[in-house]
C-alpha positions, -999 to 999 in steps of 0.1 A, spaced: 187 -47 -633 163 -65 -607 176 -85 -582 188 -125 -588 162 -136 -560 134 -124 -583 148 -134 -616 157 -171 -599 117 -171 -585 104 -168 -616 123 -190 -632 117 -217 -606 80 -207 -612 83 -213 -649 96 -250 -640 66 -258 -620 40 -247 -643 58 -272 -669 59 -300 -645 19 -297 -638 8 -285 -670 0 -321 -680 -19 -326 -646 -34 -290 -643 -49 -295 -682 -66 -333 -672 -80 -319 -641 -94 -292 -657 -112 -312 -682 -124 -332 -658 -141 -307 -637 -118 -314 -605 -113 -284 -590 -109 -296 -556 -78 -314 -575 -68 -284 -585 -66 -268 -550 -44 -291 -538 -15 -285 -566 6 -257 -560 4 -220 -568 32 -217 -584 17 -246 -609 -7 -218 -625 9 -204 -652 -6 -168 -642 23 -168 -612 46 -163 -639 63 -128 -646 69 -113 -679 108 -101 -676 130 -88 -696 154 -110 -709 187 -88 -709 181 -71 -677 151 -86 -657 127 -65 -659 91 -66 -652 78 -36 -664 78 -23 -699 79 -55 -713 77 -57 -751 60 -93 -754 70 -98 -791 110 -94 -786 112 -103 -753 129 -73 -740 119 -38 -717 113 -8 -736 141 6 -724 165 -22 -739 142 -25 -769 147 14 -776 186 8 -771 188 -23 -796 166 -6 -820 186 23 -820 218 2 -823 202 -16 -858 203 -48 -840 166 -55 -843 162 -64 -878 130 -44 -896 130 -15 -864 139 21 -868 132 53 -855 101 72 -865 106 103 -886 85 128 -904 
């Protein structure tokens, strides 16, 4: 499990990115990049961590389901992803 601080960062990070996205896009197309300096960092949406969305974490992440490969081995194991089994042959 990785620590609330880091979960709570990102998520704070994910808020800015949506409040500037609007600004960050009409700057771009503009050509101000000297605008763009003077936003935040946390307004780039590249600050943002992939996590896991059960446990937190940042490595292993499995993009499509939104879970670590550990977690998505457990679920997939369990049945509960729908169309995921175990490889045999």
């Amino acid at each position: 499990m990785a620590k609330k601080s880091w979960i709570a960062r990102n998520e704070k990070r994910k808020e800015t990115v949506d409040k500037y996205a609007e600004k960050r896009r009409e700057l771009k197309e503009a050509g101000d990049y000297e605008g763009l300096q003077k936003l935040p960092r946390n307004a780039s949406p590249t600050r943002v961590r992939n996590r896991c969305g059960i446990t937190g974490r940042s490595r292993g992440y499995i993009g499509k389901y939104g879970v670590s490969r550990i977690k998505f081995r457990e679920l997939a194991l369990a049945g509960k992803i729908p169309g995921v089994r175990k490889a045999s042959w």
